[in-house]
C-alpha positions in Angstrom: 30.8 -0.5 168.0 32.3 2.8 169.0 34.3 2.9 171.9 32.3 4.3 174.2 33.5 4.6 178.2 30.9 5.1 181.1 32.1 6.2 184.7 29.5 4.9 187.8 29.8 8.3 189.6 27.5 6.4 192.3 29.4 6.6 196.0 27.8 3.6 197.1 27.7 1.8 193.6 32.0 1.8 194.9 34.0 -0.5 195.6 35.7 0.0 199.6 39.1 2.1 198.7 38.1 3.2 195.1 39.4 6.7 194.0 36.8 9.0 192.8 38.0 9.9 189.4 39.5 13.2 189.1 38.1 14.2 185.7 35.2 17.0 186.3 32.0 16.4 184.3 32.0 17.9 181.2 28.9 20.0 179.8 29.2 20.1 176.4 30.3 16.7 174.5 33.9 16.3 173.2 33.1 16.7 169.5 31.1 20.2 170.5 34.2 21.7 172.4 36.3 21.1 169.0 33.9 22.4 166.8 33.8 25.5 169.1 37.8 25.7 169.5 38.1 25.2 165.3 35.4 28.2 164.6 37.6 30.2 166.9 40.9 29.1 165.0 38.6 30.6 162.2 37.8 33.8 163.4 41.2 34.7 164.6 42.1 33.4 160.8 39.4 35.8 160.0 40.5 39.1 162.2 44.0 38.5 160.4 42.9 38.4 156.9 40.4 41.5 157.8 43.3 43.5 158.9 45.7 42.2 156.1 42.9 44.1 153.6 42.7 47.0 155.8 46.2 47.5 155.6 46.6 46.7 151.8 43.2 49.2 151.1 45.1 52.1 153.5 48.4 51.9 151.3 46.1 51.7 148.0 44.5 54.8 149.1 47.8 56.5 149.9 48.9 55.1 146.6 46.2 57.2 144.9 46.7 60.3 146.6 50.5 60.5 145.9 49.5 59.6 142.5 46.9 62.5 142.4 49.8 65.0 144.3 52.1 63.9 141.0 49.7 63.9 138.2 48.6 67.5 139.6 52.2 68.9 139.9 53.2 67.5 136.3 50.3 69.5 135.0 51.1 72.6 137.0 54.5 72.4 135.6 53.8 72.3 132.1 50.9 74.5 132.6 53.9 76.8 133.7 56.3 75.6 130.9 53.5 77.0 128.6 53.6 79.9 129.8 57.0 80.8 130.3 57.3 80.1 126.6 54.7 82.4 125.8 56.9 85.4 127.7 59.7 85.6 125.3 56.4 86.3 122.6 55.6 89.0 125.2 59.6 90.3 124.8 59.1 90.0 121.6 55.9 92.5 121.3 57.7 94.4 124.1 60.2 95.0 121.3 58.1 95.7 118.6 56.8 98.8 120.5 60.0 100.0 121.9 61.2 100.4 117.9 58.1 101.9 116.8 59.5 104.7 119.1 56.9 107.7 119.1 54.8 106.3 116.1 51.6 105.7 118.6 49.1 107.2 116.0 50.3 104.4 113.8 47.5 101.6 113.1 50.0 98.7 113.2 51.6 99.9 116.4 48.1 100.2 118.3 47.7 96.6 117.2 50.6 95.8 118.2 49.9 97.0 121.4 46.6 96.1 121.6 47.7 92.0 121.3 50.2 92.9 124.1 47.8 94.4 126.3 45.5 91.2 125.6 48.6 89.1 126.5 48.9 90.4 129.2 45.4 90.3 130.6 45.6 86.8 129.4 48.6 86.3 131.9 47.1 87.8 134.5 44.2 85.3 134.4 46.3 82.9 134.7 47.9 84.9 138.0 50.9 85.7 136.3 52.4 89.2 137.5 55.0 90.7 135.6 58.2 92.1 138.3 59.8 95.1 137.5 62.5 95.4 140.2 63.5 98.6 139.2 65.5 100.5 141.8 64.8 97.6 144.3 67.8 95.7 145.9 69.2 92.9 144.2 67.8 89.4 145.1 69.6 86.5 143.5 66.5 84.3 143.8 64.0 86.8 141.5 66.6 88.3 139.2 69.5 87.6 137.2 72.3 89.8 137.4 73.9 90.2 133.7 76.1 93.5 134.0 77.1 95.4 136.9 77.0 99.2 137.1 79.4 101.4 138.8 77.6 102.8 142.2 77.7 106.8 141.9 77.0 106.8 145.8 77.9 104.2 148.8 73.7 103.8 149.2 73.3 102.7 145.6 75.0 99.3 146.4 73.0 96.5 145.3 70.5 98.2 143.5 69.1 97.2 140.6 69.3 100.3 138.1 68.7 98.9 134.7 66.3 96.0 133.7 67.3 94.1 130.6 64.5 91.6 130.6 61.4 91.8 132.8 60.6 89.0 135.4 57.5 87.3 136.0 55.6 85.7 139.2 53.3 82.9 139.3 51.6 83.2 142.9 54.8 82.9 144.7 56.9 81.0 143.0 59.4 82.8 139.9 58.4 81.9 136.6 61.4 83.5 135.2 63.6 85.8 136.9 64.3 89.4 135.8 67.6 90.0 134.0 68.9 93.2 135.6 71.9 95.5 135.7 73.3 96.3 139.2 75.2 98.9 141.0 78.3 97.8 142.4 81.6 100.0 144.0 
């Protein structure tokens, strides 16, 4: 038999001097107020693990967008390693010309500068601009000072009055910097 305890709430089923239990009625049986209190130890359970994945599938997303920022600046830069090999081809055809001197009616030097002018096109496709800083000021972060020149006035300070090598632009950033000569007193 189960142990089972009934409570005569009748007031005149009492004895004289017996105390009215102090225990209000309950209106849901014992074993219904547990099962209620476990499902909520569940669902709080629940909420936790819910916001556990929430947080884990936020940092995996973040994951893959730092992982798409990286993956897109390694193929930028050697998108741009590419083509700052191909410049010292341009130099190269750049040369060519220059010792061809006054030979333009030549077939082999309007080839010649037929592929360069293609190159270049090409380049600029790609948005690369060549920089001829010519009788600009000197700026350390788009050219490369290899010789100095002496000034022949006090305003020719810092200017660049021979260009050795061209330099070329990507957008804004240098893809290599012009090797220049520069006036100095």
């Amino acid at each position: 038999m189960s142990d089972m305890k009934v409570t005569d709430r009748r007031w005149w089923a009492r004895a004289d001097g017996e105390e009215i239990p102090s225990e209000e009625p309950r209106l849901k049986p014992k074993m219904l107020e547990e099962l209620e209190a476990r499902i909520a130890e569940k669902d709080l359970e629940l909420q936790q693990l819910l916001q556990k994945y929430r947080g884990a599938a936020d940092e995996f997303e973040q994951a893959r967008v730092r992982l798409r920022k990286e993956v897109a600046k390694d193929a930028e830069r050697s998108r741009r390693s590419v083509v700052v090999s191909f410049l010292d081809v341009l130099d190269n055809l750049d040369r060519a010309l220059e010792s061809a001197g006054e030979r333009t009616d030549d077939p082999f030097v309007q080839g010649v500068a037929m592929v360069r002018q293609q190159f270049l096109s090409t380049l600029d496709g790609l948005g690369v601009t060549r920089v001829d800083p010519l009788h600009q000021m000197f700026d350390p972060a788009a050219h490369e000072a290899v010789s100095t020149v002496p000034a022949a006035t006090a305003d020719q300070e810092g200017l660049v009055i021979g260009v050795v090598r061209p330099g070329y632009v990507m957008g804004e950033d240098v893809l290599r910097p012009a090797q220049v000569a520069v006036a100095r007193q």
